[in-house]
N, C-alpha and C positions, 0 to 999 in steps of 0.2 A: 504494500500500500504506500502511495507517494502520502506524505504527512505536508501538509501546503499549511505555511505559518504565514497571517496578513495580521498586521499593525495598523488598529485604527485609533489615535492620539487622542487620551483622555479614555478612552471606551478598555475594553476589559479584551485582555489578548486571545484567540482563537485559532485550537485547532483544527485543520478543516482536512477529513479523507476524501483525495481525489479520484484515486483508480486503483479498483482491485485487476489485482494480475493473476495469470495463472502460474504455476510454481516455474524456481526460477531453470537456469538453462546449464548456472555453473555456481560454485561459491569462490568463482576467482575474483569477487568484489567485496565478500565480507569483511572489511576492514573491524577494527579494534573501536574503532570508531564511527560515530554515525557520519553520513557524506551532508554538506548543507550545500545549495547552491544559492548564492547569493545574485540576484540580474543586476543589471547595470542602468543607465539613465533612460530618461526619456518616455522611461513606462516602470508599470507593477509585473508582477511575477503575472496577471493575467492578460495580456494586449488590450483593451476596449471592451478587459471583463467576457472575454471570448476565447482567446487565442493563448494559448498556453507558452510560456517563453521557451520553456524547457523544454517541450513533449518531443522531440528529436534524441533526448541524453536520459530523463529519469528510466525510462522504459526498461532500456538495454541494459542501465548499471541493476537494476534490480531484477531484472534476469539475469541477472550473474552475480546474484548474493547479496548489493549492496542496501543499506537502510538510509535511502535519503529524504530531507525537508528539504524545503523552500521557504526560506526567506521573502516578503514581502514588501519595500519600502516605498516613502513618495518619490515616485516618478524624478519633478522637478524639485533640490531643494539642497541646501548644505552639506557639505562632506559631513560636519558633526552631526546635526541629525538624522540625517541615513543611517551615521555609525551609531545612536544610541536607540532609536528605531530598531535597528538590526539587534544590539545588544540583548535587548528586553525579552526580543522572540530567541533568539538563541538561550538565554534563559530557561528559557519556556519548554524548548527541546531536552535542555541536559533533565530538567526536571522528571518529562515526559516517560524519558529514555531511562533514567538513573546512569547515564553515563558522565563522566567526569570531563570528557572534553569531545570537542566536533574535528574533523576535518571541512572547511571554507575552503569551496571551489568557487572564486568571483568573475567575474566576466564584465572586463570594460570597466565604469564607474564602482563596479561590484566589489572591484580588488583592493581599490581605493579605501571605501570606508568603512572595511571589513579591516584594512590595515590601521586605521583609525583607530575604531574600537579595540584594537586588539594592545596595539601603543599606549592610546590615552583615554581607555575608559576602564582598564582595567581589566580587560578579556584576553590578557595572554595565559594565564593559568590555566582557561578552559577551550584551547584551540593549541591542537595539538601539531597541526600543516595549515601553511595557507597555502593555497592554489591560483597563481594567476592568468584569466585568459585573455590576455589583449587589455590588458590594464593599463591604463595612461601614468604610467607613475613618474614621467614627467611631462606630462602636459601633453596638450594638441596644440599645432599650429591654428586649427579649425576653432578653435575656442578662442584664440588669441583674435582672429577677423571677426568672431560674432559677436565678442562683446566688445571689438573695437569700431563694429559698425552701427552699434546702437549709438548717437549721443547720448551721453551723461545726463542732459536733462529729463531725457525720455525713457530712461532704462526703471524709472516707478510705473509707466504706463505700459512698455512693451513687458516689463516683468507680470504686471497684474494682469494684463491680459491674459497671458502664456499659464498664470497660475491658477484662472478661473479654468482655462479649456485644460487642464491637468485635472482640475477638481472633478469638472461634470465627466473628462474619458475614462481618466485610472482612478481616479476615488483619492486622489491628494489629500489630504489634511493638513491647512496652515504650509503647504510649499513656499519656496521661494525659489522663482528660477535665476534669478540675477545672481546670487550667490551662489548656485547649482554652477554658471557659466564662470562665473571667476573663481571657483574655488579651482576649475581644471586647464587656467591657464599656464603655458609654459614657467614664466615666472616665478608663478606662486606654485606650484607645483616643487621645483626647482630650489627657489629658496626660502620659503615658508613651511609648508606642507614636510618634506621628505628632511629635513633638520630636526622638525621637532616630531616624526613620526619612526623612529628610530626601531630596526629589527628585533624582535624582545626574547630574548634567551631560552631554549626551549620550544621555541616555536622553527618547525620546519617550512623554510620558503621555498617555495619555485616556481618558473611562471614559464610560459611559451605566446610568442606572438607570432604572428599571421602574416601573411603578404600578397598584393596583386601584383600580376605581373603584365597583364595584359586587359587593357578598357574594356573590360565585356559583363562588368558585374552594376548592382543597381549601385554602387559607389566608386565611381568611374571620377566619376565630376571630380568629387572631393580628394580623392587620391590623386587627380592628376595636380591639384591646386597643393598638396602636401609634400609632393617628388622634390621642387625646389629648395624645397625649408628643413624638410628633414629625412630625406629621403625613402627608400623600401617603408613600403607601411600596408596597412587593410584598409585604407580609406578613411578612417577616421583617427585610427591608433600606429605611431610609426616604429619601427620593428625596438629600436634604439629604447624608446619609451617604455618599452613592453617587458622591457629585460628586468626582472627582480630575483634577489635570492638564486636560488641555482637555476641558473636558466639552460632550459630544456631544449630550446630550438627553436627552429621558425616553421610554419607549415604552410606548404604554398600549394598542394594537390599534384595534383598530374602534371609532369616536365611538358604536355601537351597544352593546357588548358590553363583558364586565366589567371588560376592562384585562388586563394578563399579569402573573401574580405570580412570587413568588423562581425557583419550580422552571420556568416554563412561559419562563421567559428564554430556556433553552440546553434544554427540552425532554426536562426527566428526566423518563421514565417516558409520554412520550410525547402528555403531556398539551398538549392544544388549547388556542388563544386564538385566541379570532374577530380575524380579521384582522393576525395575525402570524404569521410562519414564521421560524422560529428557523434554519431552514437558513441563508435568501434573507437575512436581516439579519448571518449571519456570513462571507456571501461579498460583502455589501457592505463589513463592517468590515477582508477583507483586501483587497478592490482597493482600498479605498482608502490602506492602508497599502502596497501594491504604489508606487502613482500617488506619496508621499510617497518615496518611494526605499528602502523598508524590505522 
C-alpha cells in the first residue's frame, strides 16, 4: 500500500491509503528503512488533485519489497516551510511505522528542503540517506530570469496572483511564490542556502542528475536558454547543480535519443525517454540503499 502523507496548515495531519497492490515481485527493495519520496515545486504530490507525481516509481519499488510514503507540501512557497511542512508529516510516518529513521528520495525542489529540514530543523537523527534527483543545490539560471523579470514593484501582485491559482489547483495553504522563486536563485543558493545548510553526520548523501542532449523534449526552450550559463542540464536543473554528497552520475537515456529532462527523471505526467525507465532506475536507487544497510 503506497501511504500518501498531505499537510494541511493548522488542520490535523492525515494518513491517506492510495493503492492496494498485489504481492510484490522481489524483496530486493526492503530497505531497513521506510522509502519517503518527497516532489519538488510547482505542484502537490497530486497534479490538479488528479495526477499522481509518483505513479511511474511507487508501483515498481513496492513490487520489489519497498515500504514507501509520500510527502505532501505547498506547491509554491519557502524552502523553510516546505522543510517544516515536510518535517511534521515525516513525523507522522516514523510514528506510523515505529521506525527510527526514513530514507528521503527528493526530486528537484524536493532535495532542497528535505536538506533543510534535515540541517536546520533538526531531522538528521531520523533520516538515515538522502537521495537527490535533479536537485538544484545551486540554483537555476531559470530562476535567476524569472525573478529578474518581474519588477520589484510588482513581485506583491505577480506573487498573489500565482498564490491564489496554487491555492484553488494544488490546495496551497498561506504559499508564497516570491520566496519559493528567490529562495532557488543561483546566488542564494550559492551563498546563503548551502553555508548554512551544512551535510549532518550520519546522514548518507547522494544525488544523480539528468541531461538533454538533443531539443526534442517539452523543455527544449528552457535548456537551450540554460546551455550558455551553465551548461549540460535537464532543462530546468544543470548537471553541475545537481551534484551532492556522493554523486552517482548523470542519466541521459539512449546514446540514440534526446536524453531525459527535469520532469521525465521520476516520470511526471508520464512522459517517455528513449531508453530510460524511471521505475527500473528507482528500484535500482533502493536496492542499492537496501545493500548499504539503509
Amino acid at each position: 500500500m503506497t501511504k500518501k502523507i498531505s499537510l494541511l496548515m493548522l488542520c490535523a495531519l492525515l494518513a491517506i491509503p492510495h493503492t492496494l497492490l498485489a504481492g510484490g515481485s522481489s524483496n530486493s527493495c526492503t530497505t531497513r528503512y521506510p522509502i519517503v519520496l518527497s516532489h519538488g515545486m510547482g505542484t502537490q504530490a497530486m497534479i490538479l488533485g488528479i495526477i499522481d507525481y509518483w505513479a511511474a516509481v511507487t508501483g515498481d519499488l513496492e513490487e520489489n519489497g519497498a515500504d514507501v510514503y509520500i510527502t505532501s507540501v505547498n506547491a509554491m512557497d519557502s524552502t523553510a516551510n516546505k522543510g517544516l511542512q515536510w518535517k511534521l508529516q515525516v513525523l507522522q510516518i516514523l510514528a506510523i511505522t515505529g521506525k527510527s529513521k526514513i530514507n528521503v528520495i527528493g526530486h528537484s525542489h524536493g532535495a532542497i528542503y528535505t536538506r533543510y529540514a534535515i540541517s536546520n530543523l533538526g531531522m538528521a537523527s531520523r533520516v538515515a540517506s538522502h537521495t537527490s534527483i535533479a536537485g538544484p543545490h545551486r540554483g537555476s539560471v531559470i530562476a535567476d530570469i524569472i525573478m529578474g523579470i518581474i519588477p520589484n514593484s510588482l513581485e506583491w501582485l505577480v506573487g498573489g496572483i500565482l498564490d491564489i491559482v496554487m491555492s484553488f489547483l494544488m490546495g496551497d495553504v498561506n504559499g508564497n511564490s516570491v520566496a519559493n522563486g528567490y529562495d532557488l536563485v543561483r546566488s542564494h543558493m550559492i551563498n546563503v542556502f548551502n553555508p548554512n545548510t551544512p551535510n549532518m553526520p550520519g546522514v548518507y548523501y547522494q544525488s544523480w542528475a539528468y541531461k538533454i542532449k538533443l531539443p526534442a523534449t517539452a523543455l527544449a526552450i528552457t535548456w537551450a536558454i540554460m546551455l550558455p550559463f551553465e551548461g549540460a542540464n535537464d532543462g530546468l536543473v544543470s548537471v553541475n547543480s545537481a551534484k551532492w554528497g556522493n554523486f552517482r552520475g548523470t542519466i541521459e537515456g539512449a546514446w540514440w535519443g534526446p536524453g531525459v529532462d527535469h520532469m521525465q527523471a521520476v516520470g511526471i505526467l508520464s512522459l517517455p525517454a528513449p531508453g530510460y525507465d524511471p521505475g527500473d532506475h528507482f528500484v535500482q536507487i533502493v536496492s542499492d540503499l537496501k545493500n548499504r544497510g539503509y
